[in-house]
N, C-alpha and C positions, 0 to 999 in steps of 0.2 A: 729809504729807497729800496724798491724793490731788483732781482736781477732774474732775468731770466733767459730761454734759448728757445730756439727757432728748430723742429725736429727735423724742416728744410736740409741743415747741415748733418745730418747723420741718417742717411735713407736705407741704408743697410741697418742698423738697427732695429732690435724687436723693442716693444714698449717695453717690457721687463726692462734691458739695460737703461732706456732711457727714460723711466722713472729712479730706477736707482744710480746713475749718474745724476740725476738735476740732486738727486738728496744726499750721494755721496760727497757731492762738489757746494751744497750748499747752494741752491738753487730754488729761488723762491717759487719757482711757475716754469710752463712750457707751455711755448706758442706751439699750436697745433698746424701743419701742412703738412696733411700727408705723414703716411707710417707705412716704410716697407717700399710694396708698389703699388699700393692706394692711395692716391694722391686726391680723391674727395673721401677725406677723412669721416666724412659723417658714416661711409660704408667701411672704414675701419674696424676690426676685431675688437676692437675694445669700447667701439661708440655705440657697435649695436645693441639692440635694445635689449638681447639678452644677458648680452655680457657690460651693460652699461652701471648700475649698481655695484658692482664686482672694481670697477674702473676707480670710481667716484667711493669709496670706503676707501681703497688702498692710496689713494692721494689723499683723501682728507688723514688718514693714519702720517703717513708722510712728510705731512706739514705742506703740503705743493699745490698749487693751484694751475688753472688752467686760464691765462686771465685773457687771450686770444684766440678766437680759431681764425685762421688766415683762409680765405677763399680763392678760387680761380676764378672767380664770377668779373668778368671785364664788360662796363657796359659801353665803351667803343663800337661796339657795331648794333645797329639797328636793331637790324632783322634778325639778330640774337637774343634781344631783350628779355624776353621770356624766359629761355634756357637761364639769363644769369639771375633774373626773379628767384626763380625757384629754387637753382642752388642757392642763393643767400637767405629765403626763406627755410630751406636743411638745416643750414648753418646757426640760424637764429634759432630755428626750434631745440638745437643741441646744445647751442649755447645758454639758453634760460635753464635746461638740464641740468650741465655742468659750472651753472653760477659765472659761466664766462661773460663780461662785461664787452666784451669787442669781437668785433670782423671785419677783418680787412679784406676792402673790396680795392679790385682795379679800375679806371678811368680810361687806360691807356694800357696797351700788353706790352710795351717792348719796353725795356732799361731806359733807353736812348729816344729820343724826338726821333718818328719816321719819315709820320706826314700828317696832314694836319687831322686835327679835330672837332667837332660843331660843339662849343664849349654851352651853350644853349640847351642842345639834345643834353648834353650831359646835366645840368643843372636838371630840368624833365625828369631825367629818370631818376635823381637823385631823389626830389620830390615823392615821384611813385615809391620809395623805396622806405620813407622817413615812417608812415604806419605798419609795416612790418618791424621795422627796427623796435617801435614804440609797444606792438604788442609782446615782444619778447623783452622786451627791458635792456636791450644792446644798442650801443653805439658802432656807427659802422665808420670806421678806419679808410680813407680814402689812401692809396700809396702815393707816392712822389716819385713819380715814375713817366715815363716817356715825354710827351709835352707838359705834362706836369711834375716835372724835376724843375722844371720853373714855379715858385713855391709860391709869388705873387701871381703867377695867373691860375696855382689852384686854390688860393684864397679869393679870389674872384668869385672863382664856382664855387665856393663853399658860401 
């Protein structure tokens, strides 16, 4: 089994410590959300493309992998669709980069059930979303979150 951390919990940190924390502590990987006050990590200092190579040496030296990038892409609202396309198509394109296997997308923005959902629409987009996942080689990470913290009706939609 693998262990790893969510850089979510440490937002004051620079990547330096928290690469050398996941290897200090024996940390096999780190989900990526966000570094600093970039919170679409693909515009993070260390994903751009200049300084991406530089990234991806020092973690393969490491031993560390990157087996997540978590997204903010929520496909809840309609007439957003597109805005979260494209961020999870970033996300994919960085992740076939960085060998990352997953991205977590949202269904639902809040923790907690608000109101309701068109569990249909969401199925839709999920479809739309299944050949971008496939040309990057990722799986996309659905969360358990707001009406789908009920985990039989996100096995429905899935």
């Amino acid at each position: 089994m693998k262990i790893g951390f969510s850089t979510l919990a440490c937002p004051e940190w620079s990547w330096t410590d928290i690469y050398s924390m996941a290897k200090d502590f024996k940390f096999d990987g780190i989900e990526i959300r966000g570094l600093g006050n970039e919170i679409f990590s693909v515009k993070a200092q260390p994903f751009t493309e200049a300084q991406l190579p530089n990234t991806i040496s020092k973690l393969k030296s490491l031993g560390l992998e990157i087996p997540c990038l978590s997204s903010g892409a929520c496909l809840k609202f309609k007439d957003k669709y597109q805005a979260a396309e494209d961020e999870i198509k970033a996300y994919a394109q960085l992740a076939q980069k960085l060998n990352a296997s997953y991205i977590r997308i949202l269904a639902d923005l809040d923790p907690a059930p608000v109101d309701e959902i068109d569990d249909d629409y969401i199925v839709e987009a999920l479809r739309k979303l299944v050949p971008i996942a496939e040309e990057y080689n990722v799986t996309l990470l659905v969360e358990t979150n707001g009406v789908y913290s009920d985990t039989a009706r996100l096995a429905a939609v899935l």
